[in-house]
SERO-940503 format. One record per residue (C-alpha): residue in one letter; x, y, z. Coordinates in pm, whole numbers, plus 50000, padded with zeros to 5 digits. Example, Ala and Ser with C-alpha at 12.3 -4.5 7.8 and 13.67 -1.06 7.14 Angstrom:
2
A512304955050780/S513674989450714/
end
This chain:
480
X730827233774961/X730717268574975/X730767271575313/X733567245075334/X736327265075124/X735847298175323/X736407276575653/X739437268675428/X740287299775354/X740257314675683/X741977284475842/X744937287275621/X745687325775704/X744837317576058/X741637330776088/X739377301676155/X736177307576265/X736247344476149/X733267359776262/X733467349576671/X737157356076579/X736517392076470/X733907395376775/X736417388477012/X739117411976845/X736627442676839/X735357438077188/X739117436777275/X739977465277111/X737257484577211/X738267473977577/X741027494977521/X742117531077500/X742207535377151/X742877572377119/X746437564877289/X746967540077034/X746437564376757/X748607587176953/X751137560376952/X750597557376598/X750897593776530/X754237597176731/X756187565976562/X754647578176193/X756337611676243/X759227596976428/X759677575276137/X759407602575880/X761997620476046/X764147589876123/X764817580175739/X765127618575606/X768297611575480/X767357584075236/X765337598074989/X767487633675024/X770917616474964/X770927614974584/X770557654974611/X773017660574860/X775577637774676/X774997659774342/X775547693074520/X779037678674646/X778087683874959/X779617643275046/X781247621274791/X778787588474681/X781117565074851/X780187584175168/X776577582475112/X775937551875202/X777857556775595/X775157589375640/X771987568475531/X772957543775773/X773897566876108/X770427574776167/X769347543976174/X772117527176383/X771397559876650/X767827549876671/X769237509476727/X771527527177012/X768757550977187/X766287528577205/X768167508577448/X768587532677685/X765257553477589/X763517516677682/X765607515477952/X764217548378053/X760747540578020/X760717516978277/X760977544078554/X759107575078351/X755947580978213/X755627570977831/X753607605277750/X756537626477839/X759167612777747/X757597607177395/X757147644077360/X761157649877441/X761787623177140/X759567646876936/X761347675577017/X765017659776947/X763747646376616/X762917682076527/X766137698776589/X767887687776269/X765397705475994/X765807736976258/X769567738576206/X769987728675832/X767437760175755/X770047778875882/X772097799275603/X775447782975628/X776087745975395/X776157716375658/X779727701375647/X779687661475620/X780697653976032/X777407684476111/X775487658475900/X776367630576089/X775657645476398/X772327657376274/X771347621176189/X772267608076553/X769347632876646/X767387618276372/X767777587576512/X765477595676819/X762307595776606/X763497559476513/X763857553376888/X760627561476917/X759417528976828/X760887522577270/X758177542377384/X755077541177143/X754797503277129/X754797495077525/X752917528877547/X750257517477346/X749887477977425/X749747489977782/X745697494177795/X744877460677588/X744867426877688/X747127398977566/X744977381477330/X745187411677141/X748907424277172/X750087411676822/X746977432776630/X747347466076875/X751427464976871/X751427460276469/X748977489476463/X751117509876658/X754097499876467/X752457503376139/X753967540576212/X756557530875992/X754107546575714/X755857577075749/X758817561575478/X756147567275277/X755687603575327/X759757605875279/X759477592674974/X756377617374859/X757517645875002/X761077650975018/X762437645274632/X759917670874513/X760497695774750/X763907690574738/X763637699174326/X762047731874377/X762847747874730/X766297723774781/X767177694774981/X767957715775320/X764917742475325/X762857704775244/X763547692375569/X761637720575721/X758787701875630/X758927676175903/X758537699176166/X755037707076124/X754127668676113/X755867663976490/X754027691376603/X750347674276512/X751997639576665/X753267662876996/X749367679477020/X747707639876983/X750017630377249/X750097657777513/X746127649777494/X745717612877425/X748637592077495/X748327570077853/X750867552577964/X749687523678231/X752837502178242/X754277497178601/X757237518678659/X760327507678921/X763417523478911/X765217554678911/X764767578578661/X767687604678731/X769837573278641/X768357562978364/X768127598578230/X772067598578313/X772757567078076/X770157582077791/X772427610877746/X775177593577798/X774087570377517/X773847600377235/X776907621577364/X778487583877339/X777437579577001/X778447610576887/X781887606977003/X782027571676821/X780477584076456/X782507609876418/X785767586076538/X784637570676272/X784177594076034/X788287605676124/X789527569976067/X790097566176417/X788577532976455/X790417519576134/X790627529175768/X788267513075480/X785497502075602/X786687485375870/X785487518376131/X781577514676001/X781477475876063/X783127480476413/X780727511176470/X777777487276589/X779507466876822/X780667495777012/X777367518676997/X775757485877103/X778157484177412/X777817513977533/X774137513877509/X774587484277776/X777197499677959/X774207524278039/X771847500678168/X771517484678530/X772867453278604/X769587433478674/X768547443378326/X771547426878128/X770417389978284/X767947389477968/X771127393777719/X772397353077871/X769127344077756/X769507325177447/X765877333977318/X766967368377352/X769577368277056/X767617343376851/X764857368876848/X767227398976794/X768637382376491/X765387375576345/X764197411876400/X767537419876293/X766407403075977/X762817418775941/X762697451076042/X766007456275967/X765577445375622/X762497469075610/X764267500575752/X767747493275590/X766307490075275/X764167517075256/X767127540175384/X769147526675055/X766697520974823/X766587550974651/X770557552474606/X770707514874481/X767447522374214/X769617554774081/X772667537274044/X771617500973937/X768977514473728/X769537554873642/X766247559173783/X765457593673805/X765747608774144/X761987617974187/X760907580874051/X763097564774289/X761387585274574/X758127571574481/X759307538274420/X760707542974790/X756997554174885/X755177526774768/X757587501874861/X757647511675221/X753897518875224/X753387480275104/X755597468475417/X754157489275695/X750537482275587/X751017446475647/X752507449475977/X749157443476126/X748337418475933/X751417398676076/X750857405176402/X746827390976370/X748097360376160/X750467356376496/X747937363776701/X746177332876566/X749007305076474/X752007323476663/X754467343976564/X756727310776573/X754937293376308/X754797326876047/X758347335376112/X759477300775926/X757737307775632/X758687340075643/X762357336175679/X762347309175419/X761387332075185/X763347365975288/X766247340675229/X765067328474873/X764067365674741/X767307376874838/X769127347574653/X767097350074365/X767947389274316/X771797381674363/X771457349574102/X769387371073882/X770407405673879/X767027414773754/X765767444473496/X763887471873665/X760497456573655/X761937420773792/X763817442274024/X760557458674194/X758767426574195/X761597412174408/X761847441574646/X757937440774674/X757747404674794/X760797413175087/X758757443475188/X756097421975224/X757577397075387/X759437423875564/X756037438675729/X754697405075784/X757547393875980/X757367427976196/X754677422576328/X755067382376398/X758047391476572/X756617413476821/X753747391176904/X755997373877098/X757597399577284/X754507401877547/X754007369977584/X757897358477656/X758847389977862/X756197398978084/X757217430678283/X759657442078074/X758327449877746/X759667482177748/X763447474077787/X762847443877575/X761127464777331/X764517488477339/X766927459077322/X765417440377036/X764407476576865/X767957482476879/X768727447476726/X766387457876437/X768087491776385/X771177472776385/X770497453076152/X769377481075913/X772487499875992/X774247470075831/X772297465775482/X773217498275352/X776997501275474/X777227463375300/X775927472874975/X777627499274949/X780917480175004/X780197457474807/X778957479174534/X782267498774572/X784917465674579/X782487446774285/X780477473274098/X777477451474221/X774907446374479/X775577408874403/X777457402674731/X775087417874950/X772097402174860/X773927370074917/X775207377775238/X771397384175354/X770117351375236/X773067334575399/X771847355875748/X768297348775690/X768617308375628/X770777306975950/X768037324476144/X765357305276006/X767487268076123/X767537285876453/X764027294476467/X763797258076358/X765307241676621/X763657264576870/X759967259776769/X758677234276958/X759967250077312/X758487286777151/X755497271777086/X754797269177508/X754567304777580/X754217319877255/X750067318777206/X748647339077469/X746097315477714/X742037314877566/X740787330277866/X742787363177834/X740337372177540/X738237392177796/X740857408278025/X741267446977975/X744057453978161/X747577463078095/X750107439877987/X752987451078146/X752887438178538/X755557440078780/X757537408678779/
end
């Protein structure tokens, strides 16, 4: 009986037959390069530290009147809709250059805001959004480090090694740790300073570890051309925005990520934009959309919505930020092995079921703090879970182009989480709630889950990788 129920047990969170299971994963992994996967790890952790800055440092910068609250929102979100942007054209780029250096140029970019706010002059509100477009980058990242690191494991592994990898989005947590108390005692600008000497140990574990084996075509003084193009681009198009040149309200942030998403394909070649007619292209945006954008939106916002719903103090909501994030990223692996095993296809219903329900249940509710956190728990969770389900499939759908892919739907994600915290903060600004937006996420994540729906059967023929790769130990990525 015993022995029974732990079949059971397994079975149900996809792990039947654990122990041969577990064989077969280690002797995988081990088949691998696993020192460029912690390099990978290493370079999206810092990129992501850098990437959300702005979050848990925006209730300080709105006290010092530095930007008006209703602003606050629009600056929390830039970063993350640059990251959406670059990675398009950073994946884009990756096709044609080696991973390794290219990451260490994203390092370098990501550094250059806490260099200029230490500077003894007070950052005017456009310099800040600039500085978050080069924020961005370390979100962009997530282009280069995921390919990067799948590239020396085989398929029957790719959902475990690319949630690993990805599981870099543990550096929210170290925003929410470090940043609030630092920003008490030394202030929010001199705090930033202390990113800088995190991307230098993530620049040292690449320039040594990091191996790049995907299969490169293309050329790379073009796609350098439309990477650049992509951030001067952007730049141009925030601050439009920011002058009311693209409409007054709000109606210049919700055009902003149509037209940064444009130009980001205005960059790339023509025989990569056949995968946008694809319909299992946008399906799987808008469920990544959903996910990661959910995780990344949230935790840019999370500390303004906790000090305004709830007067939490500044620090508290930091930490709250912390352990919030730090529940979602840790269980970004565990997504991608449950897809591993049942699919990404399968997990992704449940999972967008329930994003849908949690977010209708905090709009119907309008919990107390402690029902609040609960609620935001269970979507990080399902957040993280769904992270890593999504990306199981990437591989396995897009052979030879995981990179771009990985850059397209990336940039869907970042999308996505440019959108959370620009709607709540409309709608906390036209309703003095967040009532509005939580309901217009469970309305997004119900139609994404009828899509997935629909779609599950025809996933279901390519989305589990074939038995017999369990033993392969090359790359991934092959030439199409």
């Amino acid at each position: 009986m015993e022995r029974l129920w732990n079949w059971r047990f397994f079975f149900a969170c996809g792990l039947d037959e654990p122990r041969s299971h577990m064989r077969h994963v280690m002797k995988s992994l081990a088949g691998g390069n696993w020192k460029s996967l912690l390099a990978c790890f290493l370079y999206f952790d810092t990129g992501f530290t850098a990437w959300v800055m702005f979050g848990p440092l925006a209730p300080f910068i709105t006290k010092q009147g530095v930007i008006p609250p209703t602003k606050a929102s629009f600056l929390v979100a830039v970063p993350t809709l640059a990251a959406s942007i670059v990675r398009i054209s950073l994946g884009n780029l990756f096709q044609s250059a080696d991973g390794r250096r290219l990451a260490l140029l994203g390092i370098t970019l990501s550094a250059l805001p806490a260099f200029v706010l230490q500077l003894p002059i007070a950052p005017s509100y456009p310099l800040l959004l600039v500085l978050g477009i080069f924020l961005g980058v370390g979100g962009a990242s997530f282009a280069i480090a995921l390919p990067m690191a799948g590239s020396t494991y085989p398929p029957r592994v790719q959902g475990l090694v690319l949630g690993l990898a990805a599981a870099g989005n543990i550096g929210a947590v170290i925003d929410g740790f470090l940043f609030p108390n630092l920003a008490q005692r030394v202030g929010w600008q001199h705090a930033t300073a202390a990113v800088v000497p995190l991307l230098a140990v993530a620049a040292v574990a690449v320039f040594f570890w990091a191996e790049d084996r995907c299969a490169k075509q293309g050329s790379v003084g073009r796609a350098t051309a439309g990477f650049v193009a992509a951030i001067v681009g952007l730049i141009g198009l925030v601050l439009a925005v920011n002058a009311n040149l693209l409409g007054p309200g709000s109606t210049g942030p919700l055009l902003l990520p149509v037209l940064g998403f444009v130009l980001a394909l205005l960059v790339l070649p023509r025989k990569y934009l056949g995968v946008l007619v694809e319909r299992d292209t946008w399906v799987v945006m808008l469920v990544y959309g959903i996910t990661f954008g959910g995780f990344v939106g949230l935790t840019s916002y999370v500390s303004l919505l906790l000090t305004t719903q709830y007067a939490l103090p500044k620090v508290d909501a930091g930490y709250c930020m912390a352990a919030l994030s730090f529940t979602g990223a840790m269980l970004r692996p565990l997504g991608g092995l449950t897809a591993d095993r049942l699919s990404g296809v399968k997990v992704l219903l449940v999972l967008l079921a329930a994003i849908a329900l949690l977010n209708l249940l905090f709009a119907t509710l309008m919990p107390q703090l402690a029902g609040g956190l609960v609620l935001l728990g269970a979507l990080y969770i399902c957040f993280g879970l769904g992270n890593g389900a999504t990306f199981q499939l990437v591989p396995h759908r897009w052979r030879g182009k995981t990179g771009l892919m990985t850059g397209i739907i990336g940039a869907a994600g970042g999308i996505g989480g440019f959108y959370l915290p620009v709607v709540m903060g409309i709608a906390r600004q036209s309703t003095g709630s967040y009532q509005a937006g939580f309901v217009t996420f469970a309305v997004i994540a119900a139609m994404a889950l009828l899509l997935v729906f629909a779609l599950h059967r025809q996933w279901l023929v390519w989305a589990l990788p074939d038995k017999s790769a369990v033993g392969m130990t090359g790359p991934v990525v092959q030439p199409d």
